[in-house]
SERO-270261 format. One line per 5 residues: their letters; for each residue x, y, z of C-alpha. Coordinates in nm, 3 decimals. Layout:
a) X Y Z | ... $
END
This chain:
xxxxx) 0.127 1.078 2.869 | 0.367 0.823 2.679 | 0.442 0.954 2.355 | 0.404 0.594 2.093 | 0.777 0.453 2.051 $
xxxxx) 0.932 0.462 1.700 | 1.061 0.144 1.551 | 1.299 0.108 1.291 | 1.197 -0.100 0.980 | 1.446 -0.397 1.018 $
xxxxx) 1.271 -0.406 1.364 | 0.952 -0.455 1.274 | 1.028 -0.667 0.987 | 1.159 -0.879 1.258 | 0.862 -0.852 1.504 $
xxxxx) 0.640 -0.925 1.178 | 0.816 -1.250 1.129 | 0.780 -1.364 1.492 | 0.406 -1.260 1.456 | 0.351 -1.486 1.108 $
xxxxx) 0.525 -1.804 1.273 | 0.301 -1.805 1.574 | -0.066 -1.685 1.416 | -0.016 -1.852 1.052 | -0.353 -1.991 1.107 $
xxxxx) -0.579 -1.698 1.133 | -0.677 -1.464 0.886 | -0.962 -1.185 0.901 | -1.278 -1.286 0.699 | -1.603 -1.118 0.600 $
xxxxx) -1.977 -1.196 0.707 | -1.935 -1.451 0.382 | -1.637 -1.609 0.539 | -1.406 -1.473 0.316 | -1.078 -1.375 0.366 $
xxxxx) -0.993 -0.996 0.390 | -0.659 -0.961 0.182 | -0.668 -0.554 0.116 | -0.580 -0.231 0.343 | -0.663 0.028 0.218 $
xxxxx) -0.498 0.371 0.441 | -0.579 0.717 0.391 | -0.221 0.941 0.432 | -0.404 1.293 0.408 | -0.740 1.454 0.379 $
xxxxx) -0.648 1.690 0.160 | -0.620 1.745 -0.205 | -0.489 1.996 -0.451 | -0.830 1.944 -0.653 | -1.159 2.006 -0.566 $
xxxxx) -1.316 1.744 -0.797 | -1.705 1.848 -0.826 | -1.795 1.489 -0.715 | -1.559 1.440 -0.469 | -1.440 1.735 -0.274 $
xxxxx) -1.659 2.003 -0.412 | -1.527 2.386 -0.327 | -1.833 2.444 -0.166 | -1.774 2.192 0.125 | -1.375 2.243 0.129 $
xxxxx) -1.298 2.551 0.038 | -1.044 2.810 0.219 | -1.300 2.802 0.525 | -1.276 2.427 0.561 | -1.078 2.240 0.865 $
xxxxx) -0.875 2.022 0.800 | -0.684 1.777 1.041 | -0.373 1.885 1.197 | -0.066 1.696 1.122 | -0.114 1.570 1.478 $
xxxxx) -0.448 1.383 1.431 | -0.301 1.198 1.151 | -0.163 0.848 1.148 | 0.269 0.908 1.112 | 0.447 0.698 0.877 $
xxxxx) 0.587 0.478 1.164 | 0.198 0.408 1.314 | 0.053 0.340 0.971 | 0.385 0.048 0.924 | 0.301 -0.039 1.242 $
xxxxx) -0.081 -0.148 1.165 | 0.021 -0.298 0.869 | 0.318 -0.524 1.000 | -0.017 -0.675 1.255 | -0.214 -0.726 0.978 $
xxxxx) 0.036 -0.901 0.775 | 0.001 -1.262 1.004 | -0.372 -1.236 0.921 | -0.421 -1.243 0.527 | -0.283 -0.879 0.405 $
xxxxx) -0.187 -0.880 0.072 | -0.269 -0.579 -0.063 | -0.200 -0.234 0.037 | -0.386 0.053 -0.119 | -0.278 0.388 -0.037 $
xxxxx) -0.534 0.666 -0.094 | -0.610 1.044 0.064 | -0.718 1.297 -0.007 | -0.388 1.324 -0.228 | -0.162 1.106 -0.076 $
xxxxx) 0.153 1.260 -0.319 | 0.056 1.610 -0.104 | 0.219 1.488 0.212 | 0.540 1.483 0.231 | 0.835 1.229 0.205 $
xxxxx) 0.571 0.981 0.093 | 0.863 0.722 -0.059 | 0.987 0.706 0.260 | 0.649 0.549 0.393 | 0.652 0.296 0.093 $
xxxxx) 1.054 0.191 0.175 | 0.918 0.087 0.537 | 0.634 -0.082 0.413 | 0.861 -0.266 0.176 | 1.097 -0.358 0.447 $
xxxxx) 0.798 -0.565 0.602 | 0.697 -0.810 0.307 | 0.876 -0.839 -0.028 | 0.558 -0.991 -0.181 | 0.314 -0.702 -0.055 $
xxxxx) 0.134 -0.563 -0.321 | 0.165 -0.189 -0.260 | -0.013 0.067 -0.474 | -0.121 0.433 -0.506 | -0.412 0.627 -0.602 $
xxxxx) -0.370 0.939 -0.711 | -0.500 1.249 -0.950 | -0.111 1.208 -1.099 | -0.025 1.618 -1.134 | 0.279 1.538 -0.898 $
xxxxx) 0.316 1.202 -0.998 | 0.587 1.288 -1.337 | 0.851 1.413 -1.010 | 0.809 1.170 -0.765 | 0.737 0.827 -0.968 $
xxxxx) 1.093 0.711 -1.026 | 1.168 0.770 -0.658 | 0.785 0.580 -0.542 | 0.944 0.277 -0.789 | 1.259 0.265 -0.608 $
xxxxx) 1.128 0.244 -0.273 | 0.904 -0.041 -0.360 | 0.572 0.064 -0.532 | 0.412 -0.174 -0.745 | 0.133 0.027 -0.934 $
xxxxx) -0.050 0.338 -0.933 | -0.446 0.417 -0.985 | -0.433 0.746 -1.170 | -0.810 0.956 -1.213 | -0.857 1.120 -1.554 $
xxxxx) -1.229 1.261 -1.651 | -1.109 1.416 -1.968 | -0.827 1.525 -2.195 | -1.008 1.807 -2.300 | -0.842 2.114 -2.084 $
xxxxx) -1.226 2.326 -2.047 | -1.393 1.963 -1.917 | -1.079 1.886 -1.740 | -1.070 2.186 -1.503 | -1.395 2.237 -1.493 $
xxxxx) -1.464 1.862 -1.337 | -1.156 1.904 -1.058 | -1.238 2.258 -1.045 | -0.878 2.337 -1.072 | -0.630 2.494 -1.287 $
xxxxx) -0.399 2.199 -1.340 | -0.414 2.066 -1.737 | -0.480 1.700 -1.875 | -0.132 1.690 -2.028 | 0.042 1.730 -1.646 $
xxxxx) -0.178 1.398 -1.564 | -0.054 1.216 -1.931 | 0.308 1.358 -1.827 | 0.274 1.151 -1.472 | 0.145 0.843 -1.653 $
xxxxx) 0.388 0.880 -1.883 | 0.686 0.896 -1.580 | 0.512 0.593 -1.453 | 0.543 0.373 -1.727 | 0.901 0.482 -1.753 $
xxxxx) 0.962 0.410 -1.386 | 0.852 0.049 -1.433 | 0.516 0.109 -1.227 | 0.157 -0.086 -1.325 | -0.089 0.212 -1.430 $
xxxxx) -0.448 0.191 -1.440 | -0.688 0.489 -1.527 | -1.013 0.577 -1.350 | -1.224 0.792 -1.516 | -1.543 0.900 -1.386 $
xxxxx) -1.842 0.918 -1.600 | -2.097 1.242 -1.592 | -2.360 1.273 -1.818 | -2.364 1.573 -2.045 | -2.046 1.669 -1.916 $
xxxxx) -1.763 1.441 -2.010 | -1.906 1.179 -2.229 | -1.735 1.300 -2.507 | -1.408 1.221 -2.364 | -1.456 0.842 -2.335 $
xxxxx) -1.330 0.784 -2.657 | -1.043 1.037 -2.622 | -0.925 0.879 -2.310 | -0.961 0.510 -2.385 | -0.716 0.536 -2.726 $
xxxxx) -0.455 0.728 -2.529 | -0.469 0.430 -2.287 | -0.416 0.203 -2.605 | -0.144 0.342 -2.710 | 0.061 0.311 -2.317 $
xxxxx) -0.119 -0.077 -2.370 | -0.301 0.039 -2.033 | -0.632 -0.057 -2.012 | -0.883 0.218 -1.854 | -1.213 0.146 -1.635 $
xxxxx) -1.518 0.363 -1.626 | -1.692 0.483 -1.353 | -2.062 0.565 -1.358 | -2.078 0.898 -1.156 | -2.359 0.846 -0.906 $
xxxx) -2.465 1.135 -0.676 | -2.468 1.026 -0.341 | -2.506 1.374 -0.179 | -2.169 1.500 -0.161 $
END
């Protein structure tokens, strides 16, 4: 079986170029004929919470499966797919998991993507506990922005909604390293009645201060 062959970045900045000057005309569109401008690639399934609404304990705890390292795209495929994609609209690159900052050497992933497109608009989504170490580093190898979730500020309605041990202040701290970094930030906070309502307030004048401007989420139970 022929094992896939690794390309370097300046290579397949190259073969992207070739690619764009012969199929500048076509683009990928939707049933509405519109033109589809975002990829969005999951790096990992897994995740260092288990967020009630999301990856609840129940479904992935220590008895769970998760995909070897083998049945996962490498860093070289995933550049790959999005150097093809790049003569037919792409824009936007959204990088998601699991918890993407969980796998490792994830910079080096965003330098090759960089390498492709200087005008690619590459950002992260992430729950932001390991985001205060690695944001400089993200910046410098060509992240735009970063998506970070917060439910609550409140430590009890924090851990209880990721069902972790992590605190609210290690997610401010990555925001926080963000900013510094240079990256856009945007908060996500997901909205569950009776249980972090409270918190709306709490979250949306820390935003004010950082001049970031937080969306809200309706939680809606979709069997998870």
């Amino acid at each position: 079986m022929m094992q896939p062959q690794s390309l370097s970045p300046s290579t397949l900045a190259t073969q992207h170029k070739d690619r764009r000057a012969i199929a500048c005309h076509m683009a990928l569109l939707d049933a509405l004929m519109r033109p589809l401008l975002d990829l969005r690639i999951s790096v990992t399934d897994r995740c260092n919470f288990r967020c009630r609404y999301c990856m609840p304990r129940e479904h992935f705890g220590s008895e769970h499966v998760f995909l070897e390292k083998t049945e996962i795209l490498s860093y070289e495929e995933i550049t790959k797919v999005a150097s093809a994609m790049l003569p037919l609209g792409l824009r936007k690159l959204r990088i998601t998991g699991g918890e993407p900052l969980v796998r490792k050497d994830l910079s080096n992933l965003i330098e090759m993507l960089r390498s492709l497109d200087s005008n690619l608009d590459i950002a992260l989504t992430t729950n932001g506990i390991l985001l205060a170490k690695h944001a400089q580093k993200l910046k410098d190898s060509g992240l735009n922005r970063v998506t970070i979730s917060l439910d609550a500020l409140d430590t009890e309605v924090f851990q209880h909604m990721g069902d972790t041990a992590h605190r609210p202040d290690e997610v401010v701290e990555g925001i926080d390293a963000a900013l510094k970094a240079g990256l856009g930030v945007k908060i996500n906070t997901v909205v569950q009645r009776n249980v972090n309502e409270n918190q709306l307030g709490k979250i949306a004048l820390m935003a004010h201060k950082r001049h970031i401007i937080p969306r809200f989420i309706e939680f809606m139970d979709v069997g998870t």
